[in-house]
Structure formats: structure tokens, C-alpha cells
C-alpha positions in Angstrom: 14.8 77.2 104.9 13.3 80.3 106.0 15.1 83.7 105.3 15.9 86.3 107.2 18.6 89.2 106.8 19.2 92.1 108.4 18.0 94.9 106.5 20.2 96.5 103.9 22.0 93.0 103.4 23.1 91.8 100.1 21.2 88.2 99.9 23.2 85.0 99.1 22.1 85.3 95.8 24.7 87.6 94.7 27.4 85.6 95.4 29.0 84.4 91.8 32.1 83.4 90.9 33.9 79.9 91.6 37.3 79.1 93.8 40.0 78.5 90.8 42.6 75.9 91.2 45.6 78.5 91.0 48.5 77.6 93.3 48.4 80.9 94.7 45.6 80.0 96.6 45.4 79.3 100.4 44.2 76.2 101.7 43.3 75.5 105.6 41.1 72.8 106.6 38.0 72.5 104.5 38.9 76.1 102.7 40.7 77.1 99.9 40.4 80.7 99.0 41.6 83.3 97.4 44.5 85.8 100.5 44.0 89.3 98.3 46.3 91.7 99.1 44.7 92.0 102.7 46.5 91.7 106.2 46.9 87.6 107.0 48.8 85.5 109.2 49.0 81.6 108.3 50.4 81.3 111.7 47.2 82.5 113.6 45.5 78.7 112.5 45.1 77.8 115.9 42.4 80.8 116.9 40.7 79.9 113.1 41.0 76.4 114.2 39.4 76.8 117.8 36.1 79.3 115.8 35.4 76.1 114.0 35.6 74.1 117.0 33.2 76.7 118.8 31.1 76.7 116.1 30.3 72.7 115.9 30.5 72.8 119.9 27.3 75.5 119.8 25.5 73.4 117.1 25.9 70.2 119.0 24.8 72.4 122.4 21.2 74.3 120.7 20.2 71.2 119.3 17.5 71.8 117.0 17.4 75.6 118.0 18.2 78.2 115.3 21.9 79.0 115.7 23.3 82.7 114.2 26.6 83.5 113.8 28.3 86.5 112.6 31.4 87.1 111.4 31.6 90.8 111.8 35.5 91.8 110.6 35.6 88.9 107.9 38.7 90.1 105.8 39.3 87.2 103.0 36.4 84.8 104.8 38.0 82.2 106.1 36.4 81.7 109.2 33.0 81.6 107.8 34.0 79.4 105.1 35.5 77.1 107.5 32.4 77.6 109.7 29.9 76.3 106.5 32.2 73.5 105.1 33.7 72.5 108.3 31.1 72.7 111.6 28.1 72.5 109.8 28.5 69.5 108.5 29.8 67.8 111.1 27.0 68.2 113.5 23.8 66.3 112.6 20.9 68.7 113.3 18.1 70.2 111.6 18.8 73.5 113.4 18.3 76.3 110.7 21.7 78.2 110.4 22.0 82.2 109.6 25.9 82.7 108.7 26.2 87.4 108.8 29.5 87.6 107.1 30.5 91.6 107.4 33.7 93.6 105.8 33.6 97.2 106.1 36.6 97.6 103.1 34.7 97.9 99.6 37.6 96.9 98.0 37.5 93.2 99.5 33.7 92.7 98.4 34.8 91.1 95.5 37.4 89.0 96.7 34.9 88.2 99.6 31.9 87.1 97.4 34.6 84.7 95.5 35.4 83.3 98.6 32.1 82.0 99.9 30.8 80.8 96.7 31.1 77.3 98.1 28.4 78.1 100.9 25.6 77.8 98.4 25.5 74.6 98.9 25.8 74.2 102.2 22.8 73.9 104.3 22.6 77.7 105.9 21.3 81.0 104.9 24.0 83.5 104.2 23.9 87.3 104.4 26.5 89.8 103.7 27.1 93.0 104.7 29.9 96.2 103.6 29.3 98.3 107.0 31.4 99.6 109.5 31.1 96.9 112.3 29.5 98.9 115.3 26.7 100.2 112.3 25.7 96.3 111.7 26.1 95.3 115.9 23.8 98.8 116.4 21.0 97.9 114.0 20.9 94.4 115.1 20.2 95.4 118.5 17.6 97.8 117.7 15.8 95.1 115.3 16.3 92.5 118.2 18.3 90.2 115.9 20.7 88.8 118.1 23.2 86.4 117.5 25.1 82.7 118.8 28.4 83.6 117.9 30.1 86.5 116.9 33.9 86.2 116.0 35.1 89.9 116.1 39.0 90.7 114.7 40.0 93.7 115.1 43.1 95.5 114.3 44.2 97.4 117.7 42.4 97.7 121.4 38.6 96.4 120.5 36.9 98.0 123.4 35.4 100.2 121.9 33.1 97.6 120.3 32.5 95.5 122.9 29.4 97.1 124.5 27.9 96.7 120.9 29.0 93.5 120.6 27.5 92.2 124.1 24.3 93.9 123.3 23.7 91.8 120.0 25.2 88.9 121.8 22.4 86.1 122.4 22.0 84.8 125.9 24.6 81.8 126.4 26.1 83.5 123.2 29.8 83.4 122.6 32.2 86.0 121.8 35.5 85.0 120.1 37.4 88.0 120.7 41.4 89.5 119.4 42.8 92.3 120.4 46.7 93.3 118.9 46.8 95.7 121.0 49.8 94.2 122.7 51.5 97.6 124.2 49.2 99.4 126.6 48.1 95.9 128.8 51.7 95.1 129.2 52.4 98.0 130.7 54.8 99.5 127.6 52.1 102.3 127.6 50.5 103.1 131.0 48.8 106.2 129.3 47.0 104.1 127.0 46.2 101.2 129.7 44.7 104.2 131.9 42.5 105.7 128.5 41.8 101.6 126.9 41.1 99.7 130.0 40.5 102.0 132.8 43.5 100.5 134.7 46.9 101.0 135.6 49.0 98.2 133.8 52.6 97.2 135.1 55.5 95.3 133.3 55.5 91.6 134.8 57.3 88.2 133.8 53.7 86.7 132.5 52.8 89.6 130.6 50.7 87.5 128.2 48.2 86.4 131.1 48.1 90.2 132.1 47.2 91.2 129.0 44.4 88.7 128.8 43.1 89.4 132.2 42.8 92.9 131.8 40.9 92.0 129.3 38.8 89.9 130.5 38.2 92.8 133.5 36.9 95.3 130.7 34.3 92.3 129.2 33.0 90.9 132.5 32.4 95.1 133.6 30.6 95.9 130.4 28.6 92.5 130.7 27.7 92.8 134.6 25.9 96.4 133.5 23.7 94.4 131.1 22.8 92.1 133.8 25.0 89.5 132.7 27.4 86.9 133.7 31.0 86.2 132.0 32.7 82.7 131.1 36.0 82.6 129.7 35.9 79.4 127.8 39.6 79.7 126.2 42.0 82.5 126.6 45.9 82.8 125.0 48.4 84.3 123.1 51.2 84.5 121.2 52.6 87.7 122.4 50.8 89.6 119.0 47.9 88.9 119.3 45.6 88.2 122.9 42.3 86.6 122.3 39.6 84.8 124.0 36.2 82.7 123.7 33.8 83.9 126.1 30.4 83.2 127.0 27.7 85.3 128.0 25.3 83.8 131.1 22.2 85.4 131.4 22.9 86.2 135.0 25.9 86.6 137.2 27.4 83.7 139.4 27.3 83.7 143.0 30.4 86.0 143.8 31.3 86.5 140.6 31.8 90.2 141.8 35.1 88.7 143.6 36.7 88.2 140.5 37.4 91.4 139.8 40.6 92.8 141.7 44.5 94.0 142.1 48.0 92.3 141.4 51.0 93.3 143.1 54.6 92.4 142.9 58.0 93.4 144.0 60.1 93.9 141.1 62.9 93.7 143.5 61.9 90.8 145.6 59.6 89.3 143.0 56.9 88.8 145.6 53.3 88.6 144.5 49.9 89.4 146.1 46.3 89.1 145.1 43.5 91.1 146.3 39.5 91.4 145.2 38.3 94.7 145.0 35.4 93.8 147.4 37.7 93.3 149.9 40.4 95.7 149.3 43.0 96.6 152.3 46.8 97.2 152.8 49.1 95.0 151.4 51.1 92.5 153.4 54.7 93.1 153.5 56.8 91.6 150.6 59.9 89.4 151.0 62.3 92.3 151.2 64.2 93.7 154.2 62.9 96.4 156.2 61.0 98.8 153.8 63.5 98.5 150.2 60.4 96.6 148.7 57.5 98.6 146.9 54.5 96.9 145.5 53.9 97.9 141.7 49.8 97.2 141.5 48.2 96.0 138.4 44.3 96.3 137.7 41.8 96.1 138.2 41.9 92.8 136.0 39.9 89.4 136.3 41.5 87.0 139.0 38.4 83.7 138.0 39.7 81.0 135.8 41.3 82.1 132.2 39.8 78.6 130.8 37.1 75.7 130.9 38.6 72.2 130.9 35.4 70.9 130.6 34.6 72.8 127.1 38.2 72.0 126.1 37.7 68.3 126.4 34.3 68.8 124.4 36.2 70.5 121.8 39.3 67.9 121.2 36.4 65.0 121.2 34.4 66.9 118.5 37.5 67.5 116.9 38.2 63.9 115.9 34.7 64.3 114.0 35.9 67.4 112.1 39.0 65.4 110.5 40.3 68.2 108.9 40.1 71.2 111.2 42.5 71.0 114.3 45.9 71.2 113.3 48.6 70.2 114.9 49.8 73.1 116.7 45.9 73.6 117.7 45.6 70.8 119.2 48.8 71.1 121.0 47.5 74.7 122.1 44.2 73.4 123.6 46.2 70.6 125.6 48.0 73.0 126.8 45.0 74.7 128.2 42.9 72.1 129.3 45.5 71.2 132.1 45.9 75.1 133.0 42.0 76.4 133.9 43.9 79.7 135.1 44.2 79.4 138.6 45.8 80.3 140.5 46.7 83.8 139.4 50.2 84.1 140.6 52.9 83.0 137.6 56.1 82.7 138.1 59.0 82.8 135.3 61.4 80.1 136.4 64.0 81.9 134.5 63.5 84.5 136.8 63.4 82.4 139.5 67.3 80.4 138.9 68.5 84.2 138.2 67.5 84.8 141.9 68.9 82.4 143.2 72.1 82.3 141.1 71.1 78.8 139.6 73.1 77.7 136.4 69.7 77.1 134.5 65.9 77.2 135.1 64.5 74.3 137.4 62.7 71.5 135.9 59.0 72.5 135.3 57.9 69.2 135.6 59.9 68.6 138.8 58.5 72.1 140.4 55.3 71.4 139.9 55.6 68.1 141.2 57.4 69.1 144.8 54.9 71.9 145.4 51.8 69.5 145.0 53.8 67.2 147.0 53.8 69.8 149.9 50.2 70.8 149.7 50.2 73.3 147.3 48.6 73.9 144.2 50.8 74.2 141.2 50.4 73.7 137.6 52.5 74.6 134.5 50.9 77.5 132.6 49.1 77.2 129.6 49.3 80.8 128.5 53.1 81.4 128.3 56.3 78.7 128.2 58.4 78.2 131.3 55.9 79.8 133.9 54.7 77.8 136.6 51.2 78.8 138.9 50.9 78.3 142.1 49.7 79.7 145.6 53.1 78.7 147.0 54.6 81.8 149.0 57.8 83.1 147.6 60.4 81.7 150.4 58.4 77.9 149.8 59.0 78.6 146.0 62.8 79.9 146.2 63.6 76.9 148.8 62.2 74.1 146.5 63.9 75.7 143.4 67.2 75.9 145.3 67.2 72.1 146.8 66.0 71.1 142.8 68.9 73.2 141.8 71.2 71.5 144.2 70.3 68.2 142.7 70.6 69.1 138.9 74.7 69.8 139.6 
């Protein structure tokens, strides 16, 4: 298979070493590795599961086109191990494969060349790379060496890398993207929102989704200045750490300029509005008496859908090819978000909801969501946070159906 780097790389050939059997070692799907003394959750296997997934998906997609992935904050490896011993293998294709693998820490090169001695053997061409990560993104954009997937980790807000990162992005690419920055786009540091995200962030019941769409706002503006189109594929959380799967389009949707816009809500009422920044006006009045309510206004943030059923159902078929890959709680996660695409925006906390009205406990969810569909409305249970149900219902339709299913719970 034909070879090409990025300058400055260290070639495949320098990776020595073998994986020792010592029970100190790590094991996650296909991978066993050496952890180091490195930052690393066990608990974050359902993102690491979903890359793998991603990966396979975009081999099966290209066909028998070159596919390039890069994972540009590696730490230990895992992902790209998983990526060469998991996807790659599960995918029949004659596609030729270029895994970047990139850690900026010396001290982990080492540990990291341990780690991927198993991707010898495996049916790819393997460069790595000890450079800070907008260096690499940078110098692959000058030398046109664009790439499938990048999976980028960071520690913190990553927005500072994200124009680099769309610019070595291939068209169609995809972008697996974390951010732990969980502070500033909950509205626990407004300063920070205003300086990260170029919006004003305000505390609300589904923080998570905030988080996420704010997010989402900063990637689809840096994109739409390339001339490109966004496609959230898969966003979540788990309240440390917010991360979504995007892909790039070439071009922008029809409209996909309406996506971008406001959300409001009365703290004391709890009423919610949504507005697109294209066509912008006063707010309505909120459920409050005379003028007590005041509208706290997130944004701008993305208002389109926070996930693709149709990619989801791609990714649990191919994961009963990958037998080793989707986890449990992964494959819970991804249920959950195949019946949520992430619209509407409104979430309410049903919590929240029976404190309002002085209920004993929260409604059913299930029951809720049933009622409102019943009457016309669109409602859903959220995939992003527990106990938050989505739905264009107006507040005094929502509070009336919570207090008639509270009525019949006694």
C-alpha cells in the first residue's frame, strides 16, 4: 500500500515493543493497552465506542475511496487502536487506510509507540506525530492533506482549534468533537460564555442540551465562513464532558441560516420561547401576571436537530458486525438518541414541572409524552438528559396535562 505521511512524521516503522499480559493493563473492545500515568476515564466508553462506530460507518460509506483519519489528541491510543483492530476489519473494502495518530506530550511517546504495536499488522498505513495539535491541523492544510475523520479531545473549551480543524476537514468529513468545558455554556461563567462562544449563556433545567447547542452554534458559524454546511450526527453528555459527531457538507442546506437563533425562559413562570436570528422581534408575553415575568435569553445557539436517526440506526446495525465494540451502556446511549433527533428545542424538567404545580412526584414520562401526542402535539422524551421531556406544547397545555396525570397517580 502506497505511503504517504505528513512531513516531519515518524513512519510506522518505529513502532517496537509488544502489549504484555500484565493485569495492570486496560482492556476495551479489541484493545488492550498499556493507561500510563495520563488523564483517563473508563466511564467515557460510550464516546470511544461511538469513534469506532463512525469509523466503520465512513469505511462502509467511501467504498473503495481512500479513507484518512486522524487522531489528533491521542493520549494512551485507544481510539486508534480500536479504530485498526476494530473498524477496519469489519468492513470489507480495498479502500487504502492512513491512521495520523498525534500527542503533543513527549513523555507519552513511548507509552504511545507500545500501544499501537498491534497496528502493524493491520491493513493501514500509520504515521505518528509529537506536535502541538493546531501545528499538525496547520501544515496539513497548507500541504492539502485533508482528512475523513478527525477525533479531537481536548481538555477545556476546544474553539480555539476548530477553525483548524474544519480547514483540514475533508468534504463530507466528520468531526468527533469534546469539550469539558462544562462551566461557561451553562451559564456558571457568563464572562467566559461571552469571550468562548460569543454568547450570552443562562442557567436552565436542560443545561446539558444548552451546552451542546451552543456548541453546535460556534461549529456551524466557523463552517458557514468556509462555505460549508453542518450535520450533527450524534450529540450528548454526561454533565463533564459535551461532545458531538458532526459532519461537514460541502454546501449549506436550504435555510440552514434559520438554525441559528435565541432561547428565552422565565425563570419565574418557566415559560419558553424560540426565535431565529433571521427573523428576530419582540418576545411574546410569558405566562406570568401583568409584567412580574422577565425573559432570561440564551444564544445565539443552534435550534436544527441535535441528532440523525437515520445514521444511528446505521451505526447499531453495523454494530452487530463489530461484536466486540458497543457496550452496553453504548448501546443504551445511542437508543436513547435515535428516538430523540433534537426537536423540538423546548425541554422541560418534569421535576420542575410537579414542583409547580405542587405535585407529590414527577409525572410519568411515558404517560406525558403520550397525552401531548394524543392532543396534536409533538413530544418526545429527551435523549440528552434523564427526566426531560420536548415538546412544542405551550406551558398552560403542559401544566394542565401534568396536573390531570397528577390527579390520577393519587
Amino acid at each position: 500500500m502506497a505511503h504517504h505521511p505528513l512531513p516531519g512524521s515518524l513512519e510506522s516503522g518505529c513502532i517496537h515493543g509488544h502489549l504484555s499480559h500484565d493485569t495492570s493493563h486496560y482492556r476495551e473492545g479489541a484493545a488492550q493497552l498499556e493507561l500510563g500515568d495520563g488523564f483517563f476515564r473508563p466511564e467515557s466508553r460510550p464516546s470511544r465506542d461511538l469513534s469506532v462506530l463512525m469509523a466503520a460507518w465512513q469505511l462502509r460509506q467511501r467504498g473503495e475511496s481512500p479513507c484518512r483519519w486522524l487522531d489528533l489528541m491521542a493520549g494512551c491510543g485507544i481510539r486508534s487502536v480500536r479504530w485498526g483492530l476494530e473498524a477496519l476489519p469489519a468492513i470489507r473494502t480495498s479502500s487504502a487506510v492512513t491512521l495520523t495518530v498525534n500527542d503533543a506530550d513527549a513523555a507519552r511517546q513511548l507509552l504511545l509507540q507500545r500501544n499501537l504495536a498491534p497496528l502493524r499488522s493491520a491493513r493501514l498505513t500509520l504515521a505518528c506525530h509529537q506536535e502541538p495539535a493546531e501545528v499538525l491541523l496547520r501544515r496539513a492544510y497548507l500541504d492539502q492533506h485533508h482528512f475523513d475523520l478527525i477525533d479531537l479531545d481536548a481538555f477545556g473549551c476546544p474553539n480555539g482549534l476548530l477553525q483548524a480543524s474544519l480547514q483540514a476537514l475533508a468534504f463530507d468529513g466528520v468531526l468527533l468533537l469534546a469539550s469539558t468545558d462544562g462551566r461557561s455554556p451553562t451559564g456558571h461563567d457568563r464572562v467566559a460564555a461571552v469571550r468562548k462562544f460569543a454568547a450570552a449563556a443562562r442557567t436552565h433545567p436542560a443545561s446539558w442540551e444548552v451546552a451542546l447547542r451552543l456548541q453546535l452554534a460556534v461549529l456551524a458559524r466557523e463552517a458557514w465562513m468556509l462555505g460549508r454546511g453542518l450535520e450533527p450526527l450524534a450529540c450528548f453528555s454526561d454533565g463533564r464532558t459535551f461532545r458531538l459527531a458532526v459532519r461537514m457538507r460541502r454546501r449549506l442546506a436550504d435555510g440552514e441560516e434559520q438554525q441559528l437563533g435565541l432561547l428565552a425562559r422565565c425563570a419565574r413562570c418557566g415559560a419558553q420561547a424560540v426565535q431565529p436570528l433571521l427573523r428576530l422581534q419582540g418576545w411574546p408575553s410569558c405566562a406570568c401576571e401583568g409584567t412580574q415575568g422577565r425573559w432570561a435569553v440564551t444564544g445565539p445557539l443552534w435550534l436544527g436537530p441535535l441528532q440523525s436517526p437515520v445514521v444511528i440506526s446505521e451505526l447499531l446495525e453495523l454494530a452487530d458486525a463489530l461484536e466486540h465494540t458497543l457496550a452496553k451502556p453504548g448501546r443504551r446511549l445511542l437508543q436513547r438518541l435515535q428516538a430523540d433527533p433534537g426537536l423540538p428545542v423546548c425541554c422541560w424538567s418534569t421535576a420542575e414541572l410537579a414542583r409547580r404545580l405542587q405535585l407529590q412526584g414527577p409525572p410519568s414520562l411515558h404517560d406525558l409524552v403520550g397525552v401531548l401526542q394524543a392532543s396534536g402535539y409533538q413530544a418526545c422524551a429527551s435523549g440528552v438528559m434523564a427526566g426531560q421531556l420536548r415538546t412544542d406544547a405551550p406551558l398552560d397545555s403542559l401544566l394542565q396535562v401534568c396536573r390531570h396525570l397528577g390527579r390520577k397517580d393519587r
